[in-house]
N, C-alpha and C positions, 0 to 999 in steps of 0.2 A: 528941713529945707531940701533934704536929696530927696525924701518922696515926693513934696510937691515939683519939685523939676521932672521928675520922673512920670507924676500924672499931666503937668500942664504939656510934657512932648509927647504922653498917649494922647492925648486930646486932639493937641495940634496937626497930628497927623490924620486921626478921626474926620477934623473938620474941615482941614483946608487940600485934602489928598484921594477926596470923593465926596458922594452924596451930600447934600446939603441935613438930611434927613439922614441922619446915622443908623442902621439898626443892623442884628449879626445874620449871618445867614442860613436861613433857614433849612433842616435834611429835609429829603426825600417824602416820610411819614409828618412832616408837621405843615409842610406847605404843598407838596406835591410836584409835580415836574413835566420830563420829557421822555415818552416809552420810544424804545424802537427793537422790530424784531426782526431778528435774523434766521432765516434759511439756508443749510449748510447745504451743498453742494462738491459731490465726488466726482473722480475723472470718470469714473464707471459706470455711475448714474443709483450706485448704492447706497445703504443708510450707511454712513460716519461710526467710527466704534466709538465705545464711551468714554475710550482713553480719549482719543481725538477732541471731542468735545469738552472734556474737559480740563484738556488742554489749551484749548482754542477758549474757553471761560475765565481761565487763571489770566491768560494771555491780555485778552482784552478789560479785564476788573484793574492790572496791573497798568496800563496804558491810560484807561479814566480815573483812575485814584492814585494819581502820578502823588499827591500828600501824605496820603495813606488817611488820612481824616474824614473826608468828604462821605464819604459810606452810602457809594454809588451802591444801586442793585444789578448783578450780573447772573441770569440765573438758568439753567437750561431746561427749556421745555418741550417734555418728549422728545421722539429721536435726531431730530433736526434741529430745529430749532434755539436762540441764544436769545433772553428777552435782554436788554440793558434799560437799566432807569436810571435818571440823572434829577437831582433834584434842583428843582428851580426853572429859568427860562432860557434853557442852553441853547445857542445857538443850532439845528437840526448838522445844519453842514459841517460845523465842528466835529461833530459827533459822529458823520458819516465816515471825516477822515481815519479818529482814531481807532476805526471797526475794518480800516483797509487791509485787505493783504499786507503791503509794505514790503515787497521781497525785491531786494537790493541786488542786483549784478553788476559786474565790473567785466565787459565785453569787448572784444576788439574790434573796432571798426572796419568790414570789410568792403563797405561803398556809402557812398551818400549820393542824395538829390533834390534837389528844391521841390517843393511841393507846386506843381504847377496846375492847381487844380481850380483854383482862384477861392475855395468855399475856407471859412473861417473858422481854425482848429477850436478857437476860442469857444464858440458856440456849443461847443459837447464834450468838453475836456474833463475828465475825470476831477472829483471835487481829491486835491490835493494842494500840497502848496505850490503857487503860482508866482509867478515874477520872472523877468530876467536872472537867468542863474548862469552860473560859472562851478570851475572845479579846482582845484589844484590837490596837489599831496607832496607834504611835508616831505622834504630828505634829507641827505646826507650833504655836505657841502659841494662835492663836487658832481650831484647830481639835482636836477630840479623836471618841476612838469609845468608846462605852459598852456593858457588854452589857446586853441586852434582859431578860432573866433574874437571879435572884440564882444560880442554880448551873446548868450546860448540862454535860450529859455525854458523854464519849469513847468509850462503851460498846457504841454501836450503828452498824450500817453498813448500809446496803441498796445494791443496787443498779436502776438503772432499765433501761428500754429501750427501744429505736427507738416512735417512735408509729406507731399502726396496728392492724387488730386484727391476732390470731395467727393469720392465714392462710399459705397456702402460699406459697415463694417460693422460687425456684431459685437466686437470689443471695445467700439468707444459710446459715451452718453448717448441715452437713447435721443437726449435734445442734441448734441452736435451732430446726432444721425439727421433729425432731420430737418435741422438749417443746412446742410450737406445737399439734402435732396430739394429744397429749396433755391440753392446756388443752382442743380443743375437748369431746374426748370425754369430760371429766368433768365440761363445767360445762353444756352441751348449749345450754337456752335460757335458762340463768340469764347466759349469757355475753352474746347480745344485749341483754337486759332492763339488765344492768349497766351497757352503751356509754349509754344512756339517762339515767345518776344523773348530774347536774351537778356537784352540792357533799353532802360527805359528810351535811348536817345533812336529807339527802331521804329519807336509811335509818331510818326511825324506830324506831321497836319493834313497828310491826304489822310491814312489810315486811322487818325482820330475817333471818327464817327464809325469806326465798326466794334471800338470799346465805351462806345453810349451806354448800353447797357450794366456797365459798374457801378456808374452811377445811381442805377435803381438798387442797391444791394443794401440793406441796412446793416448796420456796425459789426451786430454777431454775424453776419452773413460773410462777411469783409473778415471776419478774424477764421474762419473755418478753409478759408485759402490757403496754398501754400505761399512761405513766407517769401519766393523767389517771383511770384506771382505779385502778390503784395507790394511788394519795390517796382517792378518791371511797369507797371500798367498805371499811366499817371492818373487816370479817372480813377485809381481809389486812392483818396485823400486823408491826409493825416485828421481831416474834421469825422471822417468815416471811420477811420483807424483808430480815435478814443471815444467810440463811445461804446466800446466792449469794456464790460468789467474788470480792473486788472486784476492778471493773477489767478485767473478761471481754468486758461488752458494751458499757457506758456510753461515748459519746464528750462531748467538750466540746459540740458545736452540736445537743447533744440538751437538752432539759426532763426531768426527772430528779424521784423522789422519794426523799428520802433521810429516816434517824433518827438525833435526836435528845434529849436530857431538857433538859425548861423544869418550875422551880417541882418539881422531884422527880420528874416523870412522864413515861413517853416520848411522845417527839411525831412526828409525821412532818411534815415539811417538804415542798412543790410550789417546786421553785427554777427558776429560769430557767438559758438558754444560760450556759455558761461563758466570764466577761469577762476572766479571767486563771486562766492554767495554770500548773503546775510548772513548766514548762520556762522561763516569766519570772523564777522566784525564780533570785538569783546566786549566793548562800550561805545559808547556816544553820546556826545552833551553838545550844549551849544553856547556860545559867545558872540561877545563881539572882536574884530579885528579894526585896525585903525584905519587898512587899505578897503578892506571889501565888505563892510558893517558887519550887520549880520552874519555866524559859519555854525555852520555843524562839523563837529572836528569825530573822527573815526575812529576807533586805535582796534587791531586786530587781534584775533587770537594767537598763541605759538603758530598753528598749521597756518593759519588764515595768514601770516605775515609771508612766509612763505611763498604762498600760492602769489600773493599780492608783487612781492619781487620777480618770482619766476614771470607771470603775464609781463610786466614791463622789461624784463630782459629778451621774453620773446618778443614783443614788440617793437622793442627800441633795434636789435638784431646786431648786428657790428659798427653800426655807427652809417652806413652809407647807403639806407632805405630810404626813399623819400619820403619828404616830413608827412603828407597828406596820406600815407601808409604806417605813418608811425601814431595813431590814433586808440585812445580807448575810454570807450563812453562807460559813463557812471548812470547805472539804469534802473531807477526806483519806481515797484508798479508797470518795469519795461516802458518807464517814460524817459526820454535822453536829459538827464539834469544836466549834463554837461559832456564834451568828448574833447580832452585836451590833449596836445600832444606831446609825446613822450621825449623829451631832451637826456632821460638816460637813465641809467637799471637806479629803480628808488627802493629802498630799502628800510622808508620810516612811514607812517602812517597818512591816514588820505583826508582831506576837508572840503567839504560843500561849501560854498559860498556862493552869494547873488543878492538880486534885489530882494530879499526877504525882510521879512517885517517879524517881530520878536515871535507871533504867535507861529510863524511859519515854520520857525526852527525848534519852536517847543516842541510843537506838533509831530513833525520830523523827526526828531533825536527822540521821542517815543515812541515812535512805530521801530525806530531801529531799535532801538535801547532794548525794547521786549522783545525782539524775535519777530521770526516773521508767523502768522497764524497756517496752523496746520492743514488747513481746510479754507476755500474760498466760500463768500457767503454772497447770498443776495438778499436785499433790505426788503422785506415783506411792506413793513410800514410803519410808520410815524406817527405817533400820538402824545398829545398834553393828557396828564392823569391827572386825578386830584389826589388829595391828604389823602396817606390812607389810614392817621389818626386826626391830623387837622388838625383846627385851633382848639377846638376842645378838651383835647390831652395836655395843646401847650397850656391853656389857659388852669388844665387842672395838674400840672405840674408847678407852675408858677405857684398854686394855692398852695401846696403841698412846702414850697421851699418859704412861704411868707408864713407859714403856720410853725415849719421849724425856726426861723431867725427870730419869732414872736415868741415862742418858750423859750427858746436861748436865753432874750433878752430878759423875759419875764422874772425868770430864775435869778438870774446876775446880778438885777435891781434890786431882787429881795434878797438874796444871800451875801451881795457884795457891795451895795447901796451904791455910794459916789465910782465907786471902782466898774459898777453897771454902766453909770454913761461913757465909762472909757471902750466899754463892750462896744455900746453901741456906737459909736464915733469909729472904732476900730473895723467892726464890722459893713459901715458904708462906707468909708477908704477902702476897705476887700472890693464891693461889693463895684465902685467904681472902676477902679483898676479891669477888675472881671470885663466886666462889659465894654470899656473899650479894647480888649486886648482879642474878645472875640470878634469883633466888628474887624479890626486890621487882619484876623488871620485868616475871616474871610473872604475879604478882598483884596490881598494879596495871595494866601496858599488854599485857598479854594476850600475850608474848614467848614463846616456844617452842623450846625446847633440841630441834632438829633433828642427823639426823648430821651434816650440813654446816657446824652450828655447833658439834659438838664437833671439826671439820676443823680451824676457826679458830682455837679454842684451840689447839689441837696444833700450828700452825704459829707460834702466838703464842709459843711455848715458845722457838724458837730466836730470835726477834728481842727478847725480854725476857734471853735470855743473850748479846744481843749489845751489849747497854747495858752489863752488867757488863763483856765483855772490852774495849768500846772505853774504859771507865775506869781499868780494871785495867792494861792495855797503858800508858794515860797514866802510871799512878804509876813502872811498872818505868821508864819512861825518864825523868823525875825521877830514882827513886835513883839509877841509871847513869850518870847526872853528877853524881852526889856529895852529894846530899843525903839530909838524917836522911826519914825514913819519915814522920815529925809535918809537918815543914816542905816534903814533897813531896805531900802531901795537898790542901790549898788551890789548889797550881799544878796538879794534875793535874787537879782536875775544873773550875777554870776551862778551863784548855781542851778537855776531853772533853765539856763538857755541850751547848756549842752544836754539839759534832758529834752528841749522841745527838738533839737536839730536829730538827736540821736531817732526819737519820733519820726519828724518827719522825713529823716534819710530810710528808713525804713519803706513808710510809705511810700516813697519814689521808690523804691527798689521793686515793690510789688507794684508799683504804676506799671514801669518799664516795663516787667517781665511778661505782664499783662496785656500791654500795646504789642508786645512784640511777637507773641504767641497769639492771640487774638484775630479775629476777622469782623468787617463790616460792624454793630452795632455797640458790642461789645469793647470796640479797639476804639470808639469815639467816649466809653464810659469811660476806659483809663486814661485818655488823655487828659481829658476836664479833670479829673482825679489831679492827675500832676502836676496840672496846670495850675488847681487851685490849690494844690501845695509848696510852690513854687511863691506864689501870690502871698500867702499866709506866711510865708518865713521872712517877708519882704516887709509886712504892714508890722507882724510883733515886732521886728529889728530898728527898724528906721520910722514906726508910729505910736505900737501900744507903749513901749518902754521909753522913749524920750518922753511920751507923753504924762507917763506915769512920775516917771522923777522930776517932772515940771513943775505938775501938780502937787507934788509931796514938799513944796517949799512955800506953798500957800496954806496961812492956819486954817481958814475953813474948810481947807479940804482935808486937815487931820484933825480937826474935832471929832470926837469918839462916836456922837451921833452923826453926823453926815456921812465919816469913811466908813464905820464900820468895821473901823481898825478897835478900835476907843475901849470895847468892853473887853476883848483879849489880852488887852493888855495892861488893863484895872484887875484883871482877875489876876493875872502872872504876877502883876506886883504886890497886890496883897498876898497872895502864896509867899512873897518873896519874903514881907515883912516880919510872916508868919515863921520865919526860920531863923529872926534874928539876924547873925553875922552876916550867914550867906546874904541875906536878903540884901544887907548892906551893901556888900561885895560888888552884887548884881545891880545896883544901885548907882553903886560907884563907876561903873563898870556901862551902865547904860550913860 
């Protein structure tokens, strides 16, 4: 009764919690997938060293194989280059997100301005998470952080760049050289006239039209500005401002202009040096909260708490700075997630929150969770691959495991007779269990029926019929000392069972140590290993043994020809008779 409850709520989840059409989901090498590759890019315009790269591989395999099961391929080709494969029909822009820089600063706000530019952030916003967002962080009681806005949005990302003007310079990328040289020759002497504008409120409406020409400047063009330039000159707009790749040029001990929405509208931020980076946050997960759904909650490292107190002490100041000075934006990819203001020196950890949607904050809490990558990339290109074993492996894998359950069975029938069909009954209860537990784990933890994992199974085959014979073996020597079939039941599998557990606590031990040391194909074979020994302590426990002492109270099923118990124990007893007393004894005694 607890196994069928146990299967009828795998099922039910099976069938009323997706597909109408249940089936598990397919790796990489059996169905095929989604390629994308990546070209690394240095400030210098050098090739990447090896550590770097494979750092920046660890980095991103860890961010798509959040399960550790899925056994994405992350692999680097020659010196540049990061291929990632995902198996199945990934969404591309999912995909693009979790390959982002992701490099998190916490910045003070040193001015804002509405974006008066009229053209729509939306339209080029770096593929990130999006929504209405907000900020707060955790504190101590008599300190808290407010935001500054009733809604701030996640929508928009700009990037900055070194100050200075766009001259020539033989120490930066040869490509920032010459989008540099680019800016000059299309803004000429609108370019000088600009270094000139202090505060954007200098651009009136006469002088407008002598900054027309910003507007011709494409994204990277717009990010090779200086960042004082950037804020000052409203024709370059926050829609101009993301559609530079984040995280290409911007460093932490640079001033930066980044976008955000205050009050509905986009704004562009002038932020100071960054007082804390990513690499201070120590974790990050996400939740829900009951006030603002959706959060990604932060928690910092020793230094990184520090840093994170100090910046709000310097911002908050003595208490008597105006609130609209007491700001500091939370800037992921230098896009403004939020800039609340600071009610007093905080001293406990920070949380994202906004209109995000679950995938937003997975997303999110893994680009922080891992680091930020060492190296900024550009996505060369996107392709659907096919099998690179295909159905054909799967279909000669499946022969392969229907060829072993078919001698199992074969064997059991003839050496075990009636005791075989408890084989076989036992073995589709496994066999069930299996298959819907793959199907849930891959539509919930993203698990991927690899060859390697239909290896596991197929090996799982003989150590599940090795629980039955080390049970079966127990009864036969029972009746062979003279006991009924009913009454050699209870003593056999008290002592068979602490030998099956001792078994398969083993194997789980070599499961584990196996997943845990393991990468990619190999770390899906031990899973399915443990999986299916997990499964197999479940069906002896609560299927093959009720079953068997079920069965042992019905006479046809201990008649000497049907069990196959019958002749072991015609031979025991004439031995027995054969001794006289004893035989009596034993007699007596059975």
């Amino acid at each position: 009764m607890a196994l069928a409850l146990i299967i009828v709520a795998l099922y039910g989840l099976v069938f009323f919690t997706g597909d109408k059409k249940p089936h598990p989901k397919l790796g990489l090498d059996l169905q095929g997938g989604t390629s994308m590759t990546l070209s690394a890019r240095t400030p210098g315009g050098g090739a990447p060293s090896r550590e770097q790269m494979e750092q920046a591989r660890q980095i991103i395999s860890e961010r798509v194989d959040l399960s550790g099961v899925s056994e994405p391929s992350v692999t680097i080709d020659g010196t540049r280059n990061i291929v990632v494969q995902v198996a199945g029909s990934t969404d591309p822009d999912e995909l693009r997100k979790l390959v982002q820089p992701a490099q998190l600063r916490f910045r003070k706000v040193l001015a804002s301005t509405a974006d008066s530019s009229g053209e729509d952030p939306e339209a080029t916003a770096s593929a990130s998470p999006s929504g209405s967002a907000s900020a707060s962080a955790s504190a101590s009681p008599s300190a808290s952080a407010s935001s500054a806005a009733p809604s701030q949005s996640a929508s928009a990302s700009a990037s900055g760049a070194p100050s200075g003007s766009p001259s020539a310079s033989s120490t930066v990328d040869p490509e920032i050289q010459k989008l540099r040289e680019s800016v000059v020759n299309k803004l000429g002497d609108v370019l000088s006239i600009a270094q000139q504008v202090q505060d954007p409120s200098q651009v009136t409406g006469e002088t407008a039209a002598i900054f027309e020409p910003f507007k011709t400047l494409t994204g990277d063009e717009v990010a090779v500005l200086p960042a004082q330039m950037q804020y000052n000159i409203p024709q370059i707009s926050c829609a101009k401002l993301n559609q530079r790749p984040p995280g290409s040029i911007v460093q932490p001990d640079q001033e930066v202009v980044a976008c955000g929405e205050e009050n509905g509208a986009p704004t562009k931020f002038m932020l100071d040096k960054a007082s804390v980076v990513g690499e201070d946050v120590g974790d990050a997960s996400f939740g829900t909260d009951p006030t603002n759904g959706w959060v990604v909650s932060l928690e910092f490292k020793g230094e990184g708490q520090n840093k994170w107190t100090k910046l709000t002490s310097d911002v908050y100041g003595d208490g008597t700075t105006p609130e609209e000075q007491r700001r500091v934006a939370i800037v992921l990819d230098n896009r403004v997630v939020s800039a609340p203001t600071i009610q007093g020196v905080i001293a406990g950890d920070a949380q994202i929150y906004g209109s995000f949607t679950k995938n937003d904050v997975d997303t999110l809490s893994r680009q922080l969770k891992y680091g930020s990558l060492p190296l900024s990339f550009k996505i060369e290109s996107v392709d659907t691959v096919s099998a690179t074993l295909g159905l054909a492996a799967l279909e000669a894998g499946l022969l392969a495991g229907a060829l072993g359950i078919g001698l199992v069975v074969l064997y059991c029938l003839f050496y075990y007779r009636a005791l075989g069909l408890v084989v076989v009954a036992s073995l589709l209860v496994s066999a069930a269990a299996v298959f819907a537990s793959l199907v849930l784990l891959g539509r919930n933890f993203g698990y991927t029926l690899s060859l390697a994992g239909v290896a596991g199974f197929i090996v799982a085959i003989g150590i599940t019929a090795d629980s039955f014979v080390v049970f079966f073996e127990r009864l036969k020597d029972e009746v062979k000392d003279g006991r009924t079939v009913r009454s050699a039941v209870p003593r056999a599998w008290s002592r068979a069972r602490r030998t099956i557990l001792s078994a398969d606590t083993v194997l789980m031990l070599a499961a584990a140590v196996l997943y845990l040391l393991a990468v990619g194909g190999v770390k899906g074979f031990a899973f399915t290993l443990g999986m299916s020994t997990i499964i197999d302590v479940m069906v002896v426990f609560l299927f093959t043994h009720p079953l068997v002492a079920l069965l042992s109270r019905a006479n046809a099923f201990t008649s000497p020809r049907f069990s196959g118990l019958g002749n072991v124990r015609s031979d025991r007893s004439a031995a027995a008779s054969a001794t006289g007393r004893s035989g009596a004894l034993r007699t007596k005694e059975s």
